[in-house]
C-alpha positions in Angstrom: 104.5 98.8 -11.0 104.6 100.8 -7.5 107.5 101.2 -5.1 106.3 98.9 -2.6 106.0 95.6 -5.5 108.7 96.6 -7.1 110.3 96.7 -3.3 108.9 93.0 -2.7 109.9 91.6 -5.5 113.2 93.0 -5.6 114.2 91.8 -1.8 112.6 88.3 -3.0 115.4 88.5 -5.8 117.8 89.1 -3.1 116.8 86.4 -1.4 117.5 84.0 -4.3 120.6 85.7 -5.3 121.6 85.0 -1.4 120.6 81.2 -1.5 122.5 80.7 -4.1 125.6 81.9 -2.9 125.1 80.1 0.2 124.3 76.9 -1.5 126.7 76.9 -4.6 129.6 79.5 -4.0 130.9 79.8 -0.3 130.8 75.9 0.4 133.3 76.0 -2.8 134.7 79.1 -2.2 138.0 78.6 -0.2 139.2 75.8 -2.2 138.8 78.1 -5.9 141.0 80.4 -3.8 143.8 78.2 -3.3 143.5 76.7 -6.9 143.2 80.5 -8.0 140.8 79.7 -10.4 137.1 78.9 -10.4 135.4 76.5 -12.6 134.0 77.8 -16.2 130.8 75.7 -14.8 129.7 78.1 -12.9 129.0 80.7 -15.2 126.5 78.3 -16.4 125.3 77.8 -13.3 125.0 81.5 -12.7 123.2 81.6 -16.0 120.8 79.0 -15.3 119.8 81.2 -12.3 119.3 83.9 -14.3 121.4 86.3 -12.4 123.6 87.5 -15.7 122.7 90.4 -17.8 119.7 90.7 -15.7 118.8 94.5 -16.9 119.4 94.0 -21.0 116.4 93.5 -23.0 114.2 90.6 -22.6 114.3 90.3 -26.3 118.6 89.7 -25.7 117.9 87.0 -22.9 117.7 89.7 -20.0 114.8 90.5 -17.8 114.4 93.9 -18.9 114.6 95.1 -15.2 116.2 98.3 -14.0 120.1 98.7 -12.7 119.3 98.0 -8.9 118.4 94.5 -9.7 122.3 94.5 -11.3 123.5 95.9 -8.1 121.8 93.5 -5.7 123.8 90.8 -7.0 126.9 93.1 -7.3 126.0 94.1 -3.6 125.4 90.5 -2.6 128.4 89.0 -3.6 130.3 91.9 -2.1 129.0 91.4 1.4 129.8 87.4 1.2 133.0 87.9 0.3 133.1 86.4 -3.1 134.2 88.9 -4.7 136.5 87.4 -7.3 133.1 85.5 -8.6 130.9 88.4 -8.1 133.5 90.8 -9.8 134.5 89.1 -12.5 130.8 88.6 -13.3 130.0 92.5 -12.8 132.7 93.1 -15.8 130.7 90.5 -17.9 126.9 91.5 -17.1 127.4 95.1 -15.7 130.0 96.5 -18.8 130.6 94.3 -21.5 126.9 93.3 -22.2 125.9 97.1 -21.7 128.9 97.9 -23.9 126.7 96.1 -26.7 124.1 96.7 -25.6 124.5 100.5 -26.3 127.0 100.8 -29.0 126.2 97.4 -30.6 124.9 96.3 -33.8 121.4 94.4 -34.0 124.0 91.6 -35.3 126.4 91.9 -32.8 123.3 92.1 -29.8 121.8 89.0 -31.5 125.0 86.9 -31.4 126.2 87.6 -28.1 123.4 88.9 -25.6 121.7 86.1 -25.4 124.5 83.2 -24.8 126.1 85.8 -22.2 122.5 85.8 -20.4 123.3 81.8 -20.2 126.7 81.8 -19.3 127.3 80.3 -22.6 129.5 83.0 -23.5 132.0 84.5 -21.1 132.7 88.7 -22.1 135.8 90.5 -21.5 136.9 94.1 -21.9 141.0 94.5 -22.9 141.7 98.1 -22.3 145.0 98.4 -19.7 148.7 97.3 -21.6 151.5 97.0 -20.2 152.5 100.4 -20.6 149.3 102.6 -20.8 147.6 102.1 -17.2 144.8 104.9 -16.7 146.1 106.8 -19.4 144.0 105.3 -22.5 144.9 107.8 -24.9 148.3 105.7 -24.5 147.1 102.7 -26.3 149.4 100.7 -28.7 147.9 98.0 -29.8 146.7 98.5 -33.7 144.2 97.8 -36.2 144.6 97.6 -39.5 142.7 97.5 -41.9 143.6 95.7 -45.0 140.4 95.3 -47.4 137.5 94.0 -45.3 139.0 93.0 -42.7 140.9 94.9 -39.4 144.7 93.1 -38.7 144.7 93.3 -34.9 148.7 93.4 -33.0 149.4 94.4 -29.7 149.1 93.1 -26.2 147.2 93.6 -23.0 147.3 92.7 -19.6 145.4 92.7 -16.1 142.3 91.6 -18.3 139.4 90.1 -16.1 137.4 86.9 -17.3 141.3 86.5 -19.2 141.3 82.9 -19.6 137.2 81.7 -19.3 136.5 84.6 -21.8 134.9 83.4 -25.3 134.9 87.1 -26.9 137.1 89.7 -26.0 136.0 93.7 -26.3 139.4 95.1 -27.4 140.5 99.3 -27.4 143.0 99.5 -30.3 144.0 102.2 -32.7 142.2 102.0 -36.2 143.8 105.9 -36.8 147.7 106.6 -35.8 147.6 110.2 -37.6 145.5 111.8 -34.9 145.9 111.8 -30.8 144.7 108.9 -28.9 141.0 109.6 -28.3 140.6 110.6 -31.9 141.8 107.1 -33.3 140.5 104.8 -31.0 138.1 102.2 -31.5 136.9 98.5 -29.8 136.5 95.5 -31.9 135.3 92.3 -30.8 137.4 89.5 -30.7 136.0 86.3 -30.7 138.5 84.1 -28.5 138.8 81.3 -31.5 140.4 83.4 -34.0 144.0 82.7 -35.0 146.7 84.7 -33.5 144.8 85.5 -30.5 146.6 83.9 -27.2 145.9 83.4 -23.4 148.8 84.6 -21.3 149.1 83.2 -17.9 146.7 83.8 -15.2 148.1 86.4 -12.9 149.2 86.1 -9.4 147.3 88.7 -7.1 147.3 89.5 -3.4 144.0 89.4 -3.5 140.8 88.3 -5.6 142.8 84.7 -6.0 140.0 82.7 -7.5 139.5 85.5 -10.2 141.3 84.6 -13.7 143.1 87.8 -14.7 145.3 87.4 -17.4 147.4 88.4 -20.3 146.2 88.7 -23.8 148.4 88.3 -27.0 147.1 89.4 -30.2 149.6 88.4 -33.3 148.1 89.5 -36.8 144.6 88.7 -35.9 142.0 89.2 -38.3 138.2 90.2 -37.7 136.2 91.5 -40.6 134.9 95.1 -40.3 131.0 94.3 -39.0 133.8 93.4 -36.0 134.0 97.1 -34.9 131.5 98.0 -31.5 130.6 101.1 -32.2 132.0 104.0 -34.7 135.3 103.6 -36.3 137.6 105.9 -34.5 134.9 106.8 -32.1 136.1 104.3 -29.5 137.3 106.5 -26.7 133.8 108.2 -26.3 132.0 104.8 -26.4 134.2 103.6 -23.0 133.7 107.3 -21.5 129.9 107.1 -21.9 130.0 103.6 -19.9 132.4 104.8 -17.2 129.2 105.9 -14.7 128.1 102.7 -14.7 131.4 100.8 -14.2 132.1 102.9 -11.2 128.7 103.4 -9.7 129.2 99.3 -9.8 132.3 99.4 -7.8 131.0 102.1 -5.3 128.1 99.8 -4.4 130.5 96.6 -4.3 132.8 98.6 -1.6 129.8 99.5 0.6 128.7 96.2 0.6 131.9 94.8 1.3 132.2 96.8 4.2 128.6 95.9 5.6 129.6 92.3 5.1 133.2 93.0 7.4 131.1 94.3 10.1 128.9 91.5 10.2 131.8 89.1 10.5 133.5 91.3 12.7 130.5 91.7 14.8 130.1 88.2 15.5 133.8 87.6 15.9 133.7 90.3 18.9 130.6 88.5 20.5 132.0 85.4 20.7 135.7 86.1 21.6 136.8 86.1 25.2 139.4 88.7 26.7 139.6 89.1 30.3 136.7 87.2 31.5 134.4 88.6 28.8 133.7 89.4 25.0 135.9 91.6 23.8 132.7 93.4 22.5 132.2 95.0 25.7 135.4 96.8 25.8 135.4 100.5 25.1 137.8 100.0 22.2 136.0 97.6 20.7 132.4 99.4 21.0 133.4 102.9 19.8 135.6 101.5 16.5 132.4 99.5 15.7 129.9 102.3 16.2 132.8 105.1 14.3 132.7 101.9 11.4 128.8 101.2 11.3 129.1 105.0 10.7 131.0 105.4 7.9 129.3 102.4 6.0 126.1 103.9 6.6 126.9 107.3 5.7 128.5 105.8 2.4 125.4 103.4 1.6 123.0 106.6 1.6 125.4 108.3 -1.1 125.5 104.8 -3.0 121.6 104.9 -2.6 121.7 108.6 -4.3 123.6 107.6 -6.7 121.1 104.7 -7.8 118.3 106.9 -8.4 120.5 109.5 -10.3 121.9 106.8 -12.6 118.4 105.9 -13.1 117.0 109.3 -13.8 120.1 109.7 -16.2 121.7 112.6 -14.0 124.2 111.1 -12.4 127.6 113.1 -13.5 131.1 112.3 -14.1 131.6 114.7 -10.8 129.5 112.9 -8.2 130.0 109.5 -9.8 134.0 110.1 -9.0 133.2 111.0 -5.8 131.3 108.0 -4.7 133.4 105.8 -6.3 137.0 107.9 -4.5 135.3 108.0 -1.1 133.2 104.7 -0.8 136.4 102.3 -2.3 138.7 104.6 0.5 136.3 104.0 3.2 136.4 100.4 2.4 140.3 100.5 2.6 139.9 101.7 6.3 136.6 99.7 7.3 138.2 96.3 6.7 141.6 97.0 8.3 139.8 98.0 11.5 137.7 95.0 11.0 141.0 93.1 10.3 142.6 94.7 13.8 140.0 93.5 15.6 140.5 90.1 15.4 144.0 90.5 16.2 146.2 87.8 15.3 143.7 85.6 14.2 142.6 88.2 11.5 146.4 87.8 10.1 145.3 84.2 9.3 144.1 83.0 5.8 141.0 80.9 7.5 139.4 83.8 8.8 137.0 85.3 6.0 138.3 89.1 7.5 141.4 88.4 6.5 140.1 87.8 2.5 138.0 90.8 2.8 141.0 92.8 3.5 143.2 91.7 0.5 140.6 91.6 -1.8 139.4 95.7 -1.1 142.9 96.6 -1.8 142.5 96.6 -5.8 138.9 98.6 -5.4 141.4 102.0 -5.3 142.9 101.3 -8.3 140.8 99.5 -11.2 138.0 101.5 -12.7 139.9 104.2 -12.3 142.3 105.0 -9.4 141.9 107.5 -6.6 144.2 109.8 -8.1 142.3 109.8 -11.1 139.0 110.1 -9.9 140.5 113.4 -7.4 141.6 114.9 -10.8 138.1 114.3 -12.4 136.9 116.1 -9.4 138.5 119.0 -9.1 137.9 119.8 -12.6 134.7 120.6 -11.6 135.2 121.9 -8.1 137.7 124.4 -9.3 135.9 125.4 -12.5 135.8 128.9 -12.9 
């Protein structure tokens, strides 16, 4: 296929994935907020589109396209605003399915792929506890084994997909007599197993409509075939996926910002200070033109990073970096979009004002700014 069909047929993809936002999210959108929940229906729906898993095998219900097709729905549902749909559907399609998809059994592919590519199945990924944050190494929760089967104890929390979730991908610790990354491994939990329990769904400043949740795990069993992966070999599985993950998110805070200076842009058109837009004020022009700036500036480093990842040289280095700068440019590109509507952007029926909760988590999950500055200079001060 050459450049310019693959091109075509990707911007035609676009254009579905944007219909169908327009059509079935947004109208919805604002009320899922308020109920902080959206329905389990519309990962269905978003399966009957075919815009889950899109880039796993077509053998595993996929369309055995490359990563950019991922991101333009990533990227799409950024720049509308829905992020707490669009994320929580990245997690599902972008790691968990790719989690299997990698380290899986032929089994494990053939039981889940395909019901995840219909929204049949809802995937999760339970690494963060309540007390081991970034640090993973700091994991408590166990597994056991006791003849063929793993005993599973422990707890975890911030867990996207929490409460629509029908498996769970769970980090635990199959070896206690050696550190952390040595005795790690992830085991699937399927959701109807007893002794596994939903905690509540969380109360966030932003993302409302996303379910993020606790998850209780009290002597659950799951037979061996159960582990992703090998045994003990856990750690290296989730650190082999990481590039992906936050690739992901740098191309979900680019877009989010392109979608803030839309809004924004129109906002400044239309509003009226002193006889006229407030677009034609000085102020007004050069923090729009300093913003357009930094989005664009970020989107061509996204862009790189694309067709590294797809060469399969994209490094833990440059992937840190994208993801550090383009979730902090993000941070300052929606508060100056935010600033600009003045008061009214301090109100909850504004879309700025949701853009500007919502980029506040992007500096932490996948890896917080400190972290990914540590991963950095690693490199940048390697002798």
């Amino acid at each position: 296929m050459s450049f310019i069909q693959q091109d075509s047929e990707m911007e035609l993809f676009r254009d579905n994935v944007k219909r169908f936002i327009s059509e079935e999210i947004a109208p919805h959108y604002e009320a899922w907020e308020k109920a902080e929940m959206y329905p389990r229906e519309i990962w269905n729906k978003v399966g009957e589109q075919g815009f889950l898993c899109v880039d796993i095998p077509e053998e595993y219900g996929g369309y055995g396209v490359n990563f950019l097709y991922s991101m333009v729905i990533n990227e799409e549902f950024s720049k509308a605003g829905c992020g707490a749909v669009g994320g929580n559907m990245a997690v599902h399609s972008d790691i968990v399915a790719h989690y299997i998809v990698n380290a899986g059994t032929e089994e494990q592919k053939q039981k889940y792929l395909p019901k995840m590519a219909t929204g049949e199945l809802v995937g999760a990924i339970a690494m963060t506890e309540p007390g081991a944050g970034s640090d993973l190494q700091g994991v408590r929760t166990t597994a056991k084994l006791d003849g063929d089967e793993y005993v599973i104890n422990g707890s975890k929390t911030f867990i996207t997909n929490g409460q629509h979730c029908d498996f769970v991908v769970v980090v635990c610790r199959t070896n206690l007599d050696v550190a952390g990354a040595k005795g790690t491994s992830l085991i699937i939990v399927d959701c109807d197993k007893p002794g596994f329990s939903r905690g509540r769904n969380l109360d966030k400043i932003g993302l409302h409509a996303a379910d993020t949740s606790e998850l209780f795990f009290e002597d659950v069993r799951v037979p061996t075939s159960a582990v992703l992966g090998p045994v003990d070999g856990g750690f290296f599985v989730l650190m082999n996926e990481l590039q992906r993950e936050r690739l992901s998110l740098a191309c979900g805070a680019v877009a989010a910002a392109e979608g803030a200076l839309e809004i924004t842009k129109e906002y400044v058109n239309e509003r009226k200070a002193f006889g006229a837009p407030i677009s034609k004020l000085q102020n007004t022009r050069f923090k729009m033109a300093e913003m357009a700036t930094e989005a664009r500036v970020h989107r061509s480093f996204v862009e790189d990073c694309k067709a590294q990842y797809i060469e399969g040289t994209l490094d833990v280095e440059t992937v840190s970096m994208a993801k550090l700068s383009t979730t902090e440019m993000q941070g300052r590109v929606v508060d100056g979009c935010l600033q600009l509507h003045g008061g009214y952007g301090y109100m909850t029926e504004y879309a700025i004002s949701r853009f500007y909760v919502d980029a506040r988590v992007q500096r932490i999950y996948g890896g917080t700014s400190e972290i990914m500055k540590e991963l950095i200079s690693r490199t940048v001060l390697a002798p």
